[in-house]
DSSP file (Angstrom, degrees, kcal/mol; ACC not computed):
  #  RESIDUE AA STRUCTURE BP1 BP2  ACC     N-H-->O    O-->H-N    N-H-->O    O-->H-N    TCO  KAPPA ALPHA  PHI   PSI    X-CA   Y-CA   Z-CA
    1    1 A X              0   0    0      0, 0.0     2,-0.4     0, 0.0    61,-0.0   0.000 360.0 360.0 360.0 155.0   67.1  -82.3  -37.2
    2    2 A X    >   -     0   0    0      1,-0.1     3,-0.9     2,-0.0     4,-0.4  -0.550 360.0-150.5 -85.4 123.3   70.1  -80.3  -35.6
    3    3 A X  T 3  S+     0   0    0     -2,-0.4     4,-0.2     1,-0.2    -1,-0.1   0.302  91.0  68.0-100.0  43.7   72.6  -83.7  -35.8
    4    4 A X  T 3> S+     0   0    0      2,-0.1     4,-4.2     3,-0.1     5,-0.2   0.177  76.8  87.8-105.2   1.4   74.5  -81.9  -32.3
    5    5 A X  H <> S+     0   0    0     -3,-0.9     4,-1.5     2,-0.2     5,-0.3   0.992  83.0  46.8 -63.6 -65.9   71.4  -82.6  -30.6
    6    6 A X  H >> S+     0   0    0     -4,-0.4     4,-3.8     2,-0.2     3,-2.8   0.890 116.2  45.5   2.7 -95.8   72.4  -86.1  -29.6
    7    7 A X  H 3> S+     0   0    0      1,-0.3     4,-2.4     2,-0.2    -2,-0.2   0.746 108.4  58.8 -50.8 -48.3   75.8  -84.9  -28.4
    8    8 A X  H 3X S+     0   0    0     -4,-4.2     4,-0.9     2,-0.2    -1,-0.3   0.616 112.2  34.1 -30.1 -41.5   74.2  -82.2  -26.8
    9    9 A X  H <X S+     0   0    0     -3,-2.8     4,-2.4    -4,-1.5    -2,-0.2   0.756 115.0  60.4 -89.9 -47.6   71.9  -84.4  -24.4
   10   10 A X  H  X S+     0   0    0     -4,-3.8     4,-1.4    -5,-0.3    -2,-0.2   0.962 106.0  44.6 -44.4 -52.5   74.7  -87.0  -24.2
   11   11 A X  H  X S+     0   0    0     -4,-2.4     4,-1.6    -5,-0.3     5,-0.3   0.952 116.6  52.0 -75.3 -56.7   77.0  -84.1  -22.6
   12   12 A X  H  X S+     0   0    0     -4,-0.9     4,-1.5     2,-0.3     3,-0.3   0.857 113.4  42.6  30.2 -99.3   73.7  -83.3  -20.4
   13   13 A X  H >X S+     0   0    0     -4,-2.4     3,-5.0     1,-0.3     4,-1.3   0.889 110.9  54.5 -23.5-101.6   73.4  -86.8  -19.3
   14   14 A X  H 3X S+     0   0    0     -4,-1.4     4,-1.3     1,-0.3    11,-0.3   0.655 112.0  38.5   9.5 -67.0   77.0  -87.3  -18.8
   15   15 A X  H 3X S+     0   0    0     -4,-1.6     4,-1.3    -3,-0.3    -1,-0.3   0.677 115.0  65.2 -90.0   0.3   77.8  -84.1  -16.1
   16   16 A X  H <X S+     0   0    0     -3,-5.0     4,-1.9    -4,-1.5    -2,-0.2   0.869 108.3  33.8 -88.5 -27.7   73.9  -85.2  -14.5
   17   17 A X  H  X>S+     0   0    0     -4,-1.3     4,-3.6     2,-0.2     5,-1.3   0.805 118.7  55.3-102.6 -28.4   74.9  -88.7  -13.3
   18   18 A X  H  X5S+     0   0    0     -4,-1.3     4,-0.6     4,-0.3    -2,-0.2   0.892 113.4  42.6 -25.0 -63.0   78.4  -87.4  -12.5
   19   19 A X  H  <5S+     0   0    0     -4,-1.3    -2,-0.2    -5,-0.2    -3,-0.1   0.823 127.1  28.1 -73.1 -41.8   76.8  -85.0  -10.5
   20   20 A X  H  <5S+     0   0    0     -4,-1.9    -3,-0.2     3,-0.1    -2,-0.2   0.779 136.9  19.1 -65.9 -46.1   74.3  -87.1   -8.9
   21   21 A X  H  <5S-     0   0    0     -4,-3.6    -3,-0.3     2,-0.2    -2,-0.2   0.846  87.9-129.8-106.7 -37.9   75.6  -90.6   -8.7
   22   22 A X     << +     0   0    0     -5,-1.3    -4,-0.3    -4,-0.6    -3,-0.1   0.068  63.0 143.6  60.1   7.2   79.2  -89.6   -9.2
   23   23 A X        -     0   0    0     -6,-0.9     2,-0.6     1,-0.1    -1,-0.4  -0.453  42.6-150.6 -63.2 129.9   78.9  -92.5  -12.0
   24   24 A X        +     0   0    0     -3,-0.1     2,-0.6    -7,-0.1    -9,-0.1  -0.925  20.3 179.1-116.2 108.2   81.4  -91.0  -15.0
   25   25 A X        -     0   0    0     -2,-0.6     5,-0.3   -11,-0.3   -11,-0.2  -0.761  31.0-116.0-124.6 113.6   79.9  -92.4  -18.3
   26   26 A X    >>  -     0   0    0     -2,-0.6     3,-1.5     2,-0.1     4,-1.2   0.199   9.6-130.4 -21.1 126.3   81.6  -91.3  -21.2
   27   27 A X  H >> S+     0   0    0      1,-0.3     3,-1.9     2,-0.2     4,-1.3   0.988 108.2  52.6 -60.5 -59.6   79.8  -89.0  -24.0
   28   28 A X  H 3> S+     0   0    0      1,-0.3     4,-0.6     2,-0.2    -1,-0.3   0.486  98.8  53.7 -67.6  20.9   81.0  -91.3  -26.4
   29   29 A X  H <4>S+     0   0    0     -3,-1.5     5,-0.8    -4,-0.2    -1,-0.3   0.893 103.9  58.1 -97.2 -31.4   79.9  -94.1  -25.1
   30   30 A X  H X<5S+     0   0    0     -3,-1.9     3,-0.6    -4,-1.2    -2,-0.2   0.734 109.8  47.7 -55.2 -33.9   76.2  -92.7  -25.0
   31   31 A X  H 3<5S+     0   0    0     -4,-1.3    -1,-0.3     1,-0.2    -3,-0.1   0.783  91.2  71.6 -66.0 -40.0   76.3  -92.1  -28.5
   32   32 A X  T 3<5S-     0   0    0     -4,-0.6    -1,-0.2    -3,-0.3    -2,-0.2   0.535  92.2-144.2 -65.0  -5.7   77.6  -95.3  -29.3
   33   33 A X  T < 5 +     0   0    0     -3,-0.6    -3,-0.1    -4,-0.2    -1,-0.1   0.515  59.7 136.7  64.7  17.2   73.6  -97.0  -28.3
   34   34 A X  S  ><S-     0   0    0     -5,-0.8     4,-4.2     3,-0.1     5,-0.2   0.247  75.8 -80.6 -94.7-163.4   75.8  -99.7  -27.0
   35   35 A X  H  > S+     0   0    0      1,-0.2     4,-1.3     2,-0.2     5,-0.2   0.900 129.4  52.4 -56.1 -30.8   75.3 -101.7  -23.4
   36   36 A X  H >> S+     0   0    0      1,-0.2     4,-2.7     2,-0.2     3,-0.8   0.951 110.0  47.1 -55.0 -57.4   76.9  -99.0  -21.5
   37   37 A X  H 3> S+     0   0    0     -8,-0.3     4,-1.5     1,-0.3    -1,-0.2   0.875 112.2  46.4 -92.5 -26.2   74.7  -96.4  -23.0
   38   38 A X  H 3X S+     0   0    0     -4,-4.2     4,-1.7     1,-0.2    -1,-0.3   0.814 114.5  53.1 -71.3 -17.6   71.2  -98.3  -22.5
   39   39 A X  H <X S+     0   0    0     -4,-1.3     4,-2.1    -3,-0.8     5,-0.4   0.886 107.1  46.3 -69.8 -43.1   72.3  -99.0  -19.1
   40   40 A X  H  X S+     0   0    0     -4,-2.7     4,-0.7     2,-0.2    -2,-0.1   0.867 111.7  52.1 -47.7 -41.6   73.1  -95.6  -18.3
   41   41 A X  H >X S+     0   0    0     -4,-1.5     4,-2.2    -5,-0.3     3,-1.9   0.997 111.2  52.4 -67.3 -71.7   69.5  -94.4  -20.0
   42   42 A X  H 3X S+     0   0    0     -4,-1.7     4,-2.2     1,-0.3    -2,-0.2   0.536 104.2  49.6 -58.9 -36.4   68.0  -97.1  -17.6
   43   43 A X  H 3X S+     0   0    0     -4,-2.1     4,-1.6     2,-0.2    -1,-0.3   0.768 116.6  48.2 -90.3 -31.5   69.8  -95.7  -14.3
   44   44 A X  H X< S+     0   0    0     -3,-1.9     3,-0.7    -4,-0.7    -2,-0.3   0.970 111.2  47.2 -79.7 -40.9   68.2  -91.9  -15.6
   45   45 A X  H 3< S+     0   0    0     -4,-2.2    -2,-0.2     1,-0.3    -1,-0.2   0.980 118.9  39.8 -56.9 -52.4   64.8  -93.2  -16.2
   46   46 A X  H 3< S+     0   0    0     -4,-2.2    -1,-0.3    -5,-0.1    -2,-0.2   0.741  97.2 104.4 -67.8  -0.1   64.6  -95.2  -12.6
   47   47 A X  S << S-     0   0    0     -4,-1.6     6,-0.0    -3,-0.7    -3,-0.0  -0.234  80.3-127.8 -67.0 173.3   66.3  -92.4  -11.0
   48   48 A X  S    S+     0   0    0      4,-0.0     2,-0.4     5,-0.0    -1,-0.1   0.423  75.8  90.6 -86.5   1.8   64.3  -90.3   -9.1
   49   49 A X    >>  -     0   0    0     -5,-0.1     4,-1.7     1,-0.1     3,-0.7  -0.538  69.6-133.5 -91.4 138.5   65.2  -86.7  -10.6
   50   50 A X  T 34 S+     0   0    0     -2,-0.4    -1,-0.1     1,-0.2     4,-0.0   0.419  92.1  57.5 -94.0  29.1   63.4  -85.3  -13.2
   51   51 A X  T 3> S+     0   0    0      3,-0.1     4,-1.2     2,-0.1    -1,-0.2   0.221 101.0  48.9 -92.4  -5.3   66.0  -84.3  -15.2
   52   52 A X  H <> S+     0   0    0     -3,-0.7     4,-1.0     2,-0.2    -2,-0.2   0.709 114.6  45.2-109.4   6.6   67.6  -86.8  -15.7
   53   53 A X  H  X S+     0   0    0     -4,-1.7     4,-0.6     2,-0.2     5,-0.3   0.718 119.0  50.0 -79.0 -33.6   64.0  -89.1  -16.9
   54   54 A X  H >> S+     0   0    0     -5,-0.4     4,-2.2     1,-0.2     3,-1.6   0.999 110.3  50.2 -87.6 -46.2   63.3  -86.0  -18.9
   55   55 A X  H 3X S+     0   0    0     -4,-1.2     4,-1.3     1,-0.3    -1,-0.2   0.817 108.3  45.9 -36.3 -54.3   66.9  -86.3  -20.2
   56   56 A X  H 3X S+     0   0    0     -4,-1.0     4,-0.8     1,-0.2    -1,-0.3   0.448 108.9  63.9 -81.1   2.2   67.0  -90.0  -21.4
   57   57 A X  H <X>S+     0   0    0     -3,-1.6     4,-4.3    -4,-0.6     5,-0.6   0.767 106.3  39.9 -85.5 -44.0   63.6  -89.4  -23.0
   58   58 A X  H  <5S+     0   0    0     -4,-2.2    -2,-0.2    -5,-0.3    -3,-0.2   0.753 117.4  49.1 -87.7 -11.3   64.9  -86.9  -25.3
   59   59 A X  H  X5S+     0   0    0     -4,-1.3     4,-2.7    -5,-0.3    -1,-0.2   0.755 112.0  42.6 -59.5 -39.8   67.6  -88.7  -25.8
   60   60 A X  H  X5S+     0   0    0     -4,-0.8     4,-1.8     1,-0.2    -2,-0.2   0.972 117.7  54.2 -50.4 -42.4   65.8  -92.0  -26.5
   61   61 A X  H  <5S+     0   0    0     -4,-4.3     4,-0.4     2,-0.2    -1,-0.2   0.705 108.2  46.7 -70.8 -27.6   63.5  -89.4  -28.6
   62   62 A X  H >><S+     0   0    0     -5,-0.6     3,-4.7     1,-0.2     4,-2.9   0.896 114.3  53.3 -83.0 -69.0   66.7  -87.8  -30.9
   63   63 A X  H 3X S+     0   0    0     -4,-2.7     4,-2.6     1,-0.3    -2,-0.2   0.659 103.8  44.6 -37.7 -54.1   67.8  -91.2  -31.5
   64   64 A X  H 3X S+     0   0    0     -4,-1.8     4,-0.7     2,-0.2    -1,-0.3   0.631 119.0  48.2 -50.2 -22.7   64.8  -92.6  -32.7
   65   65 A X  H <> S+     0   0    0     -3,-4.7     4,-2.0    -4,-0.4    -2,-0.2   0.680 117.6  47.1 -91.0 -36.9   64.6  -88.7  -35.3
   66   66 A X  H  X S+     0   0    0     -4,-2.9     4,-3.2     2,-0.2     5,-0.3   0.973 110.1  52.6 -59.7 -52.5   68.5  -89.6  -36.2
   67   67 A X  H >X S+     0   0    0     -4,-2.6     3,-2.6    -5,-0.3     4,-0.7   0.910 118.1  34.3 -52.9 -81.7   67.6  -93.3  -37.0
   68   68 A X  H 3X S+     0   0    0     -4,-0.7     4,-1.4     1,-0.3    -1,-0.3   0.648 109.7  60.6 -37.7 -21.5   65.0  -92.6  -39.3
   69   69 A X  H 3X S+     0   0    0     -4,-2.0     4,-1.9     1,-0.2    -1,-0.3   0.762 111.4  44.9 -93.8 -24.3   66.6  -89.4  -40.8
   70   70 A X  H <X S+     0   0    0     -4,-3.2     4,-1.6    -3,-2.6    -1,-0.2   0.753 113.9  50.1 -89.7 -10.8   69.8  -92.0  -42.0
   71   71 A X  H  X S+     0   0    0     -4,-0.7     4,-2.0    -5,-0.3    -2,-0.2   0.680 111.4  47.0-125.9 -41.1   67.3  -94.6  -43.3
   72   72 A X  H  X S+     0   0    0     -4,-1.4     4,-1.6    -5,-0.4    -2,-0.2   0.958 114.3  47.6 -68.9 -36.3   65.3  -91.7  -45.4
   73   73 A X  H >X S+     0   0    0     -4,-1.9     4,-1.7     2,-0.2     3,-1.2   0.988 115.3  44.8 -74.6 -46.2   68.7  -90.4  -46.8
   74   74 A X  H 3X S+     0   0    0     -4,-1.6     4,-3.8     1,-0.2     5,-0.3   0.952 114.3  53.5 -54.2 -44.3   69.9  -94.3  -47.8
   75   75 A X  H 3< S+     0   0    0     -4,-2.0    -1,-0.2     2,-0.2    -2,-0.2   0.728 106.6  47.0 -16.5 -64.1   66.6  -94.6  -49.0
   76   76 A X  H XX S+     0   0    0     -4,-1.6     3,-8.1    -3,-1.2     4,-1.0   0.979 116.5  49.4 -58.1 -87.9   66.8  -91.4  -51.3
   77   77 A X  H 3X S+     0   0    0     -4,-1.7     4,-1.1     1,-0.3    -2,-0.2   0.751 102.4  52.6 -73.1   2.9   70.0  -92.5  -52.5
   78   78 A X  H 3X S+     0   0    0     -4,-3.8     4,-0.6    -5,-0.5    -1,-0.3   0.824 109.8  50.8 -79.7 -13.4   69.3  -95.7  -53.3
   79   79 A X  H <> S+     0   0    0     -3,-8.1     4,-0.6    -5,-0.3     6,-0.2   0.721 113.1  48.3 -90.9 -12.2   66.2  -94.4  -55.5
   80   80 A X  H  <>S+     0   0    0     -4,-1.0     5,-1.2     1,-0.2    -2,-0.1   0.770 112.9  44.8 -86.1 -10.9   68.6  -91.8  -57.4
   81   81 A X  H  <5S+     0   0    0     -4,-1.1     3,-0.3    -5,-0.4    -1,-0.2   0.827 119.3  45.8 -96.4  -9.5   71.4  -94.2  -58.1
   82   82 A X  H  <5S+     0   0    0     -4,-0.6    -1,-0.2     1,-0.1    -2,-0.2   0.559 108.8  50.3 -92.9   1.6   68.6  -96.9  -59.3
   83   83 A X  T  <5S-     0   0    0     -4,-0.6    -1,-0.1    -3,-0.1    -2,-0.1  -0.077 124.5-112.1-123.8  11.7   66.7  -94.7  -61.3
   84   84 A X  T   5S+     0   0    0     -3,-0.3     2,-1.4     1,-0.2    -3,-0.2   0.744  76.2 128.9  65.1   8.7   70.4  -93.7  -63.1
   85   85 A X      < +     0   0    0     -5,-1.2    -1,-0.2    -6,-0.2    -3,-0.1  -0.575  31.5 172.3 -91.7  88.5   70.7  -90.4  -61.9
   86   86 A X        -     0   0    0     -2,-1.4     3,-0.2     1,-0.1    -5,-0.0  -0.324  50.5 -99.7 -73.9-179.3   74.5  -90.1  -60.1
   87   87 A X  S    S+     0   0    0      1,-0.2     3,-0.4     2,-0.1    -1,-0.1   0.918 119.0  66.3 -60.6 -48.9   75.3  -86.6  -59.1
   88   88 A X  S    S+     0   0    0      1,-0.3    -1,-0.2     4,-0.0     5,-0.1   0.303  84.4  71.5 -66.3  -1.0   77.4  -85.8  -62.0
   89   89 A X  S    S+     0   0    0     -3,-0.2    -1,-0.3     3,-0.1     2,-0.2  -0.074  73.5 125.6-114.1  32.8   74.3  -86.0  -64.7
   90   90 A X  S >  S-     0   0    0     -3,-0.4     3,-1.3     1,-0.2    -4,-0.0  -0.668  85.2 -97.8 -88.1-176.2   72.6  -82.4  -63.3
   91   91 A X  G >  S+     0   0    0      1,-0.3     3,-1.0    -2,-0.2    -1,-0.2   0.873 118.4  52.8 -64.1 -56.5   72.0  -79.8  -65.7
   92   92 A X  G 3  S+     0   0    0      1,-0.3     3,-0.5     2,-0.1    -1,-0.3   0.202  83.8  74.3 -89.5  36.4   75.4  -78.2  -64.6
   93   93 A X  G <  S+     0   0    0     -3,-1.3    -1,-0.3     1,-0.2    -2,-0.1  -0.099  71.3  90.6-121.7  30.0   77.9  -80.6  -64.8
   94   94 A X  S <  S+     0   0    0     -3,-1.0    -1,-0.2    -5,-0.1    -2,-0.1   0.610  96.0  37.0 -58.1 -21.2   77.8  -80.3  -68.4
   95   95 A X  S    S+     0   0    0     -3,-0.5     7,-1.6     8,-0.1     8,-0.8   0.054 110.0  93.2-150.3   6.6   80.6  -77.5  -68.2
   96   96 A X        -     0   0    0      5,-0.3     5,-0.1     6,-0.2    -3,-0.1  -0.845  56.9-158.2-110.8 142.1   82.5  -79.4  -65.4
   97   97 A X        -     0   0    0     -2,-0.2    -1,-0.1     3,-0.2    -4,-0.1   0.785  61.9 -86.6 -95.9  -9.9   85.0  -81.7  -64.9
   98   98 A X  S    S+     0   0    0      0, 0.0     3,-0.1     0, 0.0    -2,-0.0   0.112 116.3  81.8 151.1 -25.6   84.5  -83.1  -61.9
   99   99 A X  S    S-     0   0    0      1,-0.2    -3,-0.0     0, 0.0     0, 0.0   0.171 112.1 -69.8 -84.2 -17.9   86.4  -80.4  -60.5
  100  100 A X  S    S-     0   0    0     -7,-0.0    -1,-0.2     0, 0.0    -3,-0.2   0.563  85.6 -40.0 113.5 100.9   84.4  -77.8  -60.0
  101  101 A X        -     0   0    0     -9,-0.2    -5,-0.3     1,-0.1    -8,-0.1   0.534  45.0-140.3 -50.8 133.2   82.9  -75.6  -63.4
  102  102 A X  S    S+     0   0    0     -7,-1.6     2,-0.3     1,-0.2    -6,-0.2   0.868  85.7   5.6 -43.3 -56.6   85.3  -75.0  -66.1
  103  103 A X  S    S-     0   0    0     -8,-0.8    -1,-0.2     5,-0.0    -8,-0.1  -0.960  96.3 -88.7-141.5 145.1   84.1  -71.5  -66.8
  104  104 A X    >>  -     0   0    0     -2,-0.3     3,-1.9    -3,-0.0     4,-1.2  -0.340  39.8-117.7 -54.9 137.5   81.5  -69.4  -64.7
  105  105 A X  G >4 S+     0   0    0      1,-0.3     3,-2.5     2,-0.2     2,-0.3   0.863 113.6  60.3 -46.6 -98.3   77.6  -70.0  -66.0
  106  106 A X  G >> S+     0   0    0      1,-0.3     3,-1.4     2,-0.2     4,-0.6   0.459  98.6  57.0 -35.2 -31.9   77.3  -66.5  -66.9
  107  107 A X  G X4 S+     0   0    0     -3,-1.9     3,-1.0    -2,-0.3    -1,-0.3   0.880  92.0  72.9 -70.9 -28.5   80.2  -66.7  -69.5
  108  108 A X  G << S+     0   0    0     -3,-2.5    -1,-0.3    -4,-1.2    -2,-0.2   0.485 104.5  30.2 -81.9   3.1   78.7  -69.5  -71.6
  109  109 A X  G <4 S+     0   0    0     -3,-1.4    -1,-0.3    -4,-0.2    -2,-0.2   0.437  91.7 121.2-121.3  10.3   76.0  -67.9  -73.4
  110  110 A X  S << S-     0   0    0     -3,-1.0     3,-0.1    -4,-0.6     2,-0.0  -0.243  72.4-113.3 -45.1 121.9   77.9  -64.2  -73.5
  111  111 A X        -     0   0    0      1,-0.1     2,-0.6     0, 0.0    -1,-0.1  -0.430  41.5 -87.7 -64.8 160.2   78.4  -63.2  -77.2
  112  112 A X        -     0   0    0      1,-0.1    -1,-0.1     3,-0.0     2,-0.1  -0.478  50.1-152.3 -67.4  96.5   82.4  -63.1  -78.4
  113  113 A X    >>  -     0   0    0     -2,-0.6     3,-4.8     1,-0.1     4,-0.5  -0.395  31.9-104.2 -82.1 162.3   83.9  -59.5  -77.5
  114  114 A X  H >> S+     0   0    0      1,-0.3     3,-2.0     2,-0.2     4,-0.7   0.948 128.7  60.6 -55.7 -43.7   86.7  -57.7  -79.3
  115  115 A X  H 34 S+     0   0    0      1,-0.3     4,-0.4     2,-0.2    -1,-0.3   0.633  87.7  71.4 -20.6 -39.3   88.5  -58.8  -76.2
  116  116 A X  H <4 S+     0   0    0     -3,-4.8     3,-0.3     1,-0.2    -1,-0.3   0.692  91.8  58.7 -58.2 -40.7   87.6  -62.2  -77.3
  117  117 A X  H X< S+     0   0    0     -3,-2.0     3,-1.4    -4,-0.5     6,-0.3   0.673  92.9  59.3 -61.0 -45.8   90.2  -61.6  -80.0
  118  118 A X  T 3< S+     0   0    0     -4,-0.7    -1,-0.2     1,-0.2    -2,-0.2   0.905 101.2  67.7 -78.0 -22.3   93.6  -60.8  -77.7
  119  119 A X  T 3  S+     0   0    0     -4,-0.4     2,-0.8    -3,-0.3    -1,-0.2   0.511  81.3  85.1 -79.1   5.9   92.8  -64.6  -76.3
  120  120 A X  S X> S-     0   0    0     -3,-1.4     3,-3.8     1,-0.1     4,-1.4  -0.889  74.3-147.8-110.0 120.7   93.6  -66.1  -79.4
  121  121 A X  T 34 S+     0   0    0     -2,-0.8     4,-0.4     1,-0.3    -1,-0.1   0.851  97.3  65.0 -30.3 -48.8   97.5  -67.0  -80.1
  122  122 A X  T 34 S+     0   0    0      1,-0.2    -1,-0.3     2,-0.1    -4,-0.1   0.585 101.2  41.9 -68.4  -4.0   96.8  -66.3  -83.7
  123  123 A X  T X4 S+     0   0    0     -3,-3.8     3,-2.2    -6,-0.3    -1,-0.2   0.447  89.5  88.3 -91.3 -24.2   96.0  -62.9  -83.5
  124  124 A X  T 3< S+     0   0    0     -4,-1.4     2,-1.7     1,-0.2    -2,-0.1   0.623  93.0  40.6 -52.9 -77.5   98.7  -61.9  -81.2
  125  125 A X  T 3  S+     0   0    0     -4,-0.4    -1,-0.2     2,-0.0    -2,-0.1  -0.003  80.5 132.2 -83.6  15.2  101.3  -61.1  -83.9
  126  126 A X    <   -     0   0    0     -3,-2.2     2,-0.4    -2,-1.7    -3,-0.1  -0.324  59.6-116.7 -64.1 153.8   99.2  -59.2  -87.0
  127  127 A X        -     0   0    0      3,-0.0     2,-0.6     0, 0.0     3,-0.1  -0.786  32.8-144.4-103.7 157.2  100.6  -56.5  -88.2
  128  128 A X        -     0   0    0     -2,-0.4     3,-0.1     1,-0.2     0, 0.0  -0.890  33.0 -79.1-124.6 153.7   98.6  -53.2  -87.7
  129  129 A X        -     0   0    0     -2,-0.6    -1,-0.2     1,-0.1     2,-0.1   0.053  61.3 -98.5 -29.4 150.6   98.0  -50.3  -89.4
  130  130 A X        -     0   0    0     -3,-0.1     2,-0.5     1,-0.0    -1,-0.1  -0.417  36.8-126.6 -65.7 152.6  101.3  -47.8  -89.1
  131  131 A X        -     0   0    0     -2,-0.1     2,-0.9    -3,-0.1    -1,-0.0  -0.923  13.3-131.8-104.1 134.4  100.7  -45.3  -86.6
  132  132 A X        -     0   0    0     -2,-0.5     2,-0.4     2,-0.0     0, 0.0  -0.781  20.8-159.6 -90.0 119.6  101.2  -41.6  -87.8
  133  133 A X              0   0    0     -2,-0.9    -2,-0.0     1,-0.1     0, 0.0  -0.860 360.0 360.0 -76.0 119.6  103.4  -39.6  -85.1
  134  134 A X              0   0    0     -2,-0.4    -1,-0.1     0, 0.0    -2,-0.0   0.640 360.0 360.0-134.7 360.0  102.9  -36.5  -85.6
């Protein structure tokens, strides 16, 4: 579910009873479910325009998709965090600190390249063969 939908119908709502009743009721307040906002729903169903009954139905109707959609996610996480699975135990947060991955996935099964060699401190200072100038 789109979660602007709400807000969307709310704002709806909002310039329709303005426009009709001259009643100004506040997006947020419609959002908030509180008294304000069931009263408000109440004044669109008994009104006599059919946009604004069709409005407070599809509001009533997002509310009812939103409530359930927060009650499936607590749900979910309350079965990963009882079943010991945090976030941090997937398959790539072996190579992370917490932070974001240490080194890119591609690098970590990459065989060692001669390149590999200038990143160690202990190499830097070998002596090399002489070069002939000639």
């Amino acid at each position: 579910m789109d979660p602007t939908t709400r807000l969307r119908i709310a704002t709806r709502i909002h310039f329709a009873l303005l426009r009709h009743y001259g009643e100004d009721v506040a997006v947020s307040t419609l959002l908030r479910n509180g008294a304000p906002a069931r009263e408000a729903l109440w004044v669109c169903e008994a009104s006599s325009h059919d946009e604004l009954v069709q409005l407070a139905r599809q509001f009533e109707t997002a509310t009812r998709q939103e409530a359930r959609a927060v009650k499936l996610r607590e749900r979910q996480a309350r079965a990963e965090t009882s079943h010991g699975a945090a976030p941090r135990d997937m398959v790539w947060s072996q190579d992370t600190s917490g932070f974001g991955l240490s080194r890119p996935l591609e690098l970590t099964d990459a065989p060692a390249s001669a390149s590999g060699r200038w990143l160690k401190p202990s190499t830097w200072l070998r002596r090399s063969p002489p070069r002939i100038v000639g």
